[in-house]
C-alpha positions as CSV (number, residue, x, y, z in Angstrom):
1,X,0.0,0.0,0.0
2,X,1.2,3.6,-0.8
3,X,2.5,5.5,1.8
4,X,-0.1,8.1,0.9
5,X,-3.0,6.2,1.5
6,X,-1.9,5.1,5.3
7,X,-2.0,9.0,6.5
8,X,-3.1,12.2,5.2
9,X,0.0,13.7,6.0
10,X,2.2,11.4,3.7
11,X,-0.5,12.4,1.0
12,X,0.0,16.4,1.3
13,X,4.1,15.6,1.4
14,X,3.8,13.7,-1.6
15,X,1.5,16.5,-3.6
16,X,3.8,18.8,-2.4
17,X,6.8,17.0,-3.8
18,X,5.4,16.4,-7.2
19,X,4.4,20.3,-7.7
20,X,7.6,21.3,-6.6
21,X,9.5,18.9,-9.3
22,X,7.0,19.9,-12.1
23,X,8.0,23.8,-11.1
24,X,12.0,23.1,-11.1
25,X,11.0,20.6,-14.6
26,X,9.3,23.4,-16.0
27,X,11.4,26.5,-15.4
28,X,14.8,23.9,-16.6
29,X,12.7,22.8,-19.9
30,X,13.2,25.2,-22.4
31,X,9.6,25.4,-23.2
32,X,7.8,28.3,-24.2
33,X,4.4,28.2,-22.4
34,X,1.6,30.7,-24.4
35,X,1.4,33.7,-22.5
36,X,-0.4,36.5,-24.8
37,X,-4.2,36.7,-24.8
38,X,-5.7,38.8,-27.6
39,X,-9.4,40.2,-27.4
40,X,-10.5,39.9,-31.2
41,X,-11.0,36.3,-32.5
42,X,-8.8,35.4,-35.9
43,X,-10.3,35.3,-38.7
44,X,-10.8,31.0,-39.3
45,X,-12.5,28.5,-37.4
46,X,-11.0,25.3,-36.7
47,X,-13.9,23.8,-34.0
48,X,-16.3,25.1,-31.9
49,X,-17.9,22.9,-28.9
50,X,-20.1,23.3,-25.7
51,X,-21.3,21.6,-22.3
52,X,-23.8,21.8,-19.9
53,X,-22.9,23.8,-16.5
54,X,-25.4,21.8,-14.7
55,X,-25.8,17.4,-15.0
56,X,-27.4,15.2,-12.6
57,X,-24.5,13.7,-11.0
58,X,-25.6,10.9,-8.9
59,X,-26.8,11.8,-5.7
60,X,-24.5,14.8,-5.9
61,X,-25.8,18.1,-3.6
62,X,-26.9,20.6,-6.6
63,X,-25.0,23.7,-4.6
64,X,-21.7,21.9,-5.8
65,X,-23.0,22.4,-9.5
66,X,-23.4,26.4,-8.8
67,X,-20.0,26.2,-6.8
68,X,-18.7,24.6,-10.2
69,X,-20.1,27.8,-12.4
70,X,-18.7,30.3,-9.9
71,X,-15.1,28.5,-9.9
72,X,-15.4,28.4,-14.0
73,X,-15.8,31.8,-14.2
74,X,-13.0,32.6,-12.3
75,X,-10.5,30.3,-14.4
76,X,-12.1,31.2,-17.9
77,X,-10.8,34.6,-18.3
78,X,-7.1,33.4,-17.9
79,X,-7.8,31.5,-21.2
80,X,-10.0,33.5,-23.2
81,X,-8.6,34.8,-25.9
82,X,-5.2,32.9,-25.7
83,X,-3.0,32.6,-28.6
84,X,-0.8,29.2,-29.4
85,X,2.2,30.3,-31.7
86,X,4.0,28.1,-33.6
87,X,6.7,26.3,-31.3
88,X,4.5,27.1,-28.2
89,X,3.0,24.9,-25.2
90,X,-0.4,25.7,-23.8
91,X,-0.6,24.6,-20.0
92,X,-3.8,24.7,-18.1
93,X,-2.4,25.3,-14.7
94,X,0.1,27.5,-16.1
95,X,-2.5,30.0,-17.2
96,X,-5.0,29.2,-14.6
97,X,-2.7,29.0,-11.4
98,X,-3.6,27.5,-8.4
99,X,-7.2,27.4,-7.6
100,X,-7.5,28.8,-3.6
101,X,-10.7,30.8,-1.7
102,X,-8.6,33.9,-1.4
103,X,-9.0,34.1,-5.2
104,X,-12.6,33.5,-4.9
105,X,-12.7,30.1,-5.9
106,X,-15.4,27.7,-3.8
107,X,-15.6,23.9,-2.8
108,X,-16.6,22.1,-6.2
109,X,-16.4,18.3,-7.0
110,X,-13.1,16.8,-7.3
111,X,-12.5,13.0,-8.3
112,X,-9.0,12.0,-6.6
113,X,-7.2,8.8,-5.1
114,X,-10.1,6.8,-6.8
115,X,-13.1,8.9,-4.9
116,X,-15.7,11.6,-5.6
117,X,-14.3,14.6,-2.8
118,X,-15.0,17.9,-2.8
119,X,-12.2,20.4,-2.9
120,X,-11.6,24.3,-3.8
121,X,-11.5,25.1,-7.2
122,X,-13.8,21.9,-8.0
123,X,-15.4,21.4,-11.5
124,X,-12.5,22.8,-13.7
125,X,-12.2,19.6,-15.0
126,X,-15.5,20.2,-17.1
127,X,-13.0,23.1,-18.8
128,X,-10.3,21.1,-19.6
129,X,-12.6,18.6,-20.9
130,X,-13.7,21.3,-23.5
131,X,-10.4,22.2,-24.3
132,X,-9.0,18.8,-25.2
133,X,-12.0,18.0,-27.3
134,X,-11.6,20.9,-29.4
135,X,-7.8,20.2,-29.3
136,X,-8.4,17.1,-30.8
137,X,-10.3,18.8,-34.3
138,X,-7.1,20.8,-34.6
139,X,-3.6,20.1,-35.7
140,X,-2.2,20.9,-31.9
141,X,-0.6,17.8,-30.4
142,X,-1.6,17.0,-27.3
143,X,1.8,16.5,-25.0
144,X,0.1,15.5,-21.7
145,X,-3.0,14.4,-20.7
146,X,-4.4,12.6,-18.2
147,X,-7.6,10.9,-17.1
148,X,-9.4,9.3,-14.5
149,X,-8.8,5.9,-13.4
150,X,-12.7,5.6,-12.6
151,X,-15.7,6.3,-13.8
152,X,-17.7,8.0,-10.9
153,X,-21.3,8.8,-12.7
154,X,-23.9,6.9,-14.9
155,X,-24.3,9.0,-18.5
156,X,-26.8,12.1,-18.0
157,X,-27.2,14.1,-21.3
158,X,-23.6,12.7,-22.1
159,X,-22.8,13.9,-25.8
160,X,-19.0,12.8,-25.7
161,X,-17.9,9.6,-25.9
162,X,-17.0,8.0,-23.1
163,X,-13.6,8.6,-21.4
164,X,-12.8,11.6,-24.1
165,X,-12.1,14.0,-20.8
166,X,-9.2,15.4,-19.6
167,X,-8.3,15.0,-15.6
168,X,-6.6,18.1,-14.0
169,X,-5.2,18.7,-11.0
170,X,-2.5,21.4,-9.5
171,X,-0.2,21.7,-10.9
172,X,1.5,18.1,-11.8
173,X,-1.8,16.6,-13.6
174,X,-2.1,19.1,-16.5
175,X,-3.3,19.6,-20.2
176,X,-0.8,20.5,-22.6
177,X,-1.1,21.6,-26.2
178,X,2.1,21.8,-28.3
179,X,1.4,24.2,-31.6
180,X,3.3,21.9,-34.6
181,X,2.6,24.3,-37.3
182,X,3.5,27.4,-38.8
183,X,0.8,29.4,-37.7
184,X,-1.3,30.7,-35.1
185,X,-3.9,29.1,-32.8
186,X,-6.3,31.0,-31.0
187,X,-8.5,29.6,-27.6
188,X,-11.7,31.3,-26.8
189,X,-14.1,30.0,-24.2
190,X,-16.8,31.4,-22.3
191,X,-19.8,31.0,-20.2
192,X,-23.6,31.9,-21.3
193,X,-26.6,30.6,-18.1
194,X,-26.5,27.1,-19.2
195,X,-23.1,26.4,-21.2
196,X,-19.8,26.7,-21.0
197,X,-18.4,27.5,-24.7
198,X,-15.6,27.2,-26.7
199,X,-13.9,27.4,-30.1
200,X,-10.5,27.6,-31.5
201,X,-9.8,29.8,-34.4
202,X,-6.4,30.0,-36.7
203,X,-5.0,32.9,-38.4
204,X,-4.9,31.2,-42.2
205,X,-7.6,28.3,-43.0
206,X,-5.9,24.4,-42.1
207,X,-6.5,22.1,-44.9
208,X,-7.8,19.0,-43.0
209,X,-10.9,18.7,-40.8
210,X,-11.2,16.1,-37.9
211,X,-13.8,13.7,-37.1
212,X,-13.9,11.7,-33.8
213,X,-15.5,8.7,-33.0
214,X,-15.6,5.7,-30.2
215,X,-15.3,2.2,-30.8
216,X,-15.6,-0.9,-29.3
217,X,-17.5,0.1,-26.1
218,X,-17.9,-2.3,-23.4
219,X,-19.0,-2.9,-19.8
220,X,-16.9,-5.9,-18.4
221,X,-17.4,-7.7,-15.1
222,X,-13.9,-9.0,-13.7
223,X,-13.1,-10.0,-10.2
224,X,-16.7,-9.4,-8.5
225,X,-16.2,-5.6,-10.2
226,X,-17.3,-3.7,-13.5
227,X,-15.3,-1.8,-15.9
228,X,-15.8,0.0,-18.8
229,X,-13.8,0.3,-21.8
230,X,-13.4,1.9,-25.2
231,X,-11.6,3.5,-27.8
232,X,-11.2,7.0,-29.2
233,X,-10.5,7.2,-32.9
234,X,-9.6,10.4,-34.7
235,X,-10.1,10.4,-38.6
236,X,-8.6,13.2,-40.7
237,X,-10.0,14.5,-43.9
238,X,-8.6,16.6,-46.8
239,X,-11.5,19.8,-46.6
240,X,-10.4,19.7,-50.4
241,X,-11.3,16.0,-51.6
242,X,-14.0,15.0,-48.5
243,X,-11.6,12.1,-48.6
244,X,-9.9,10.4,-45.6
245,X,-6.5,10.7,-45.1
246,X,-5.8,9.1,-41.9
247,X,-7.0,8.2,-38.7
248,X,-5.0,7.1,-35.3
249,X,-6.1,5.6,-32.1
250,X,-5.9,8.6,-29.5
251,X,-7.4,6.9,-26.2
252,X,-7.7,3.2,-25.3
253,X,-9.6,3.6,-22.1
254,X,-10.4,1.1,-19.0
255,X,-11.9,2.2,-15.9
256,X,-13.5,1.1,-13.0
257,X,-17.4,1.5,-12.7
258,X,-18.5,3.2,-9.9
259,X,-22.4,3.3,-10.0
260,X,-24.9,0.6,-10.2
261,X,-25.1,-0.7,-13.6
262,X,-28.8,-0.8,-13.3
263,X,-29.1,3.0,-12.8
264,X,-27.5,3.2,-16.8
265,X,-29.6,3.8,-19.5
266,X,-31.0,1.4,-21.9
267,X,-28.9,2.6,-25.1
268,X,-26.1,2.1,-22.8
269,X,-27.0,-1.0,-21.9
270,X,-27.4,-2.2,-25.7
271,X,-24.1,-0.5,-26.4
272,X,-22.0,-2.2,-23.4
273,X,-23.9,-5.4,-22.9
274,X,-22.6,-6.0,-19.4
């Protein structure tokens, strides 16, 4: 058993070391980290997605859902309007920073050490969900991403496949986008009363388009538990022709189910067989 699990205080010792190394890693790396944020859009649109502030999340309390908009709305503006030059790195807790109460955030949802907790700064994991979504309709390669080893919630108005997130957490579990090309990336994201928003734009129009799909969903019983597993495919297509040039395997996911597999739906059930 980890040393981290016997006592909270070998827990906070090891956060701290890992967000001290990724501090010292980052400041010895050589990378160059997007830093200027322009108000006007440019001028071509590569994707544009959205997601719903507010899901049933289990037996959740509903406050943590409002906690979740007020914490968004704090980290948003630190992204909108970011620009990824060629040979740059975005990093989501480089321009978000640390989430604490004296910046206003609140206690939100967190999923950590293979629980639901709550925590402040809770629910920016539904932003860099967004953000790797739309990353993955662009050329921008994704250098780090991580997700969660669980799955904590049966679907509710779920219109992304399964396991397509992106787990964050300060400042060692990050989302990074490395800019490949020779031109200009733009991130813009916002809130409206019901959705958080987002779109990437370029500065000159990218000749491919990008589809994504899931295959091979499953729900598995194995060793008196259940899992669930897919794959996420990306397809690339020549905006030219309409004609597929290529496709890779981004995500093979497994994760341990958390919820009653009766409480699914019954397209889920079709779709996983468990």
């Amino acid at each position: 058993m980890r040393l981290s699990r016997l006592h909270p205080v070998f827990y906070h010792v090891r956060v701290f070391q890992k967000r001290l190394c990724r501090s010292i890693s980052d400041r010895i790396s050589g990378v160059r980290f997007a830093a200027e944020q322009q108000a006007s859009s440019l001028p071509f649109t590569c994707n544009r997605h959205q997601s719903l502030l507010r899901r049933k999340l289990g037996s959740t309390d509903p406050r943590l859902q409002e906690n979740k908009v007020v914490n968004l709305g704090i980290a948003v503006p630190s992204i909108d309007g970011l620009l990824i030059k060629p040979g740059e790195t975005f990093s989501f807790w480089r321009r978000v920073g640390k989430t604490t109460a004296a910046k206003g955030y609140v206690e939100g949802l967190l999923l950590s050490q293979g629980e639901v907790r709550t925590g402040v700064g809770g629910g920016l994991c539904q932003l860099a969900n967004l953000l790797f979504w739309m990353a993955l309709h662009t050329p921008l390669q994704v250098t780090e991403r991580h997700h969660h080893q669980f799955d904590p919630f049966p679907d509710d108005h779920r219109v992304l496949p399964f396991g397509s997130g992106a787990s964050v957490f300060y400042n060692y579990v990050d989302l990074r986008l490395f800019n490949p090309t020779r031109q200009t990336f733009q991130i813009r994201v916002w809130l409206t009363d019901n959705h958080l928003k987002g779109a990437v734009f370029t500065d000159r129009e990218w000749p491919c388009a990008y589809h994504v799909e899931e295959r091979n969903h499953a729900f598995l019983r194995q060793g008196g538990k259940h899992y669930r597993r897919n794959e996420i495919w990306r397809l690339v297509i020549d905006k030219r022709t309409g004609n597929r040039t290529g496709e890779e395997l981004v995500i093979r996911n497994f994760s341990e189910v958390k919820y009653d597999l009766a409480d699914i739906t019954p397209n889920m059930q079709k779709a996983g067989q468990p």
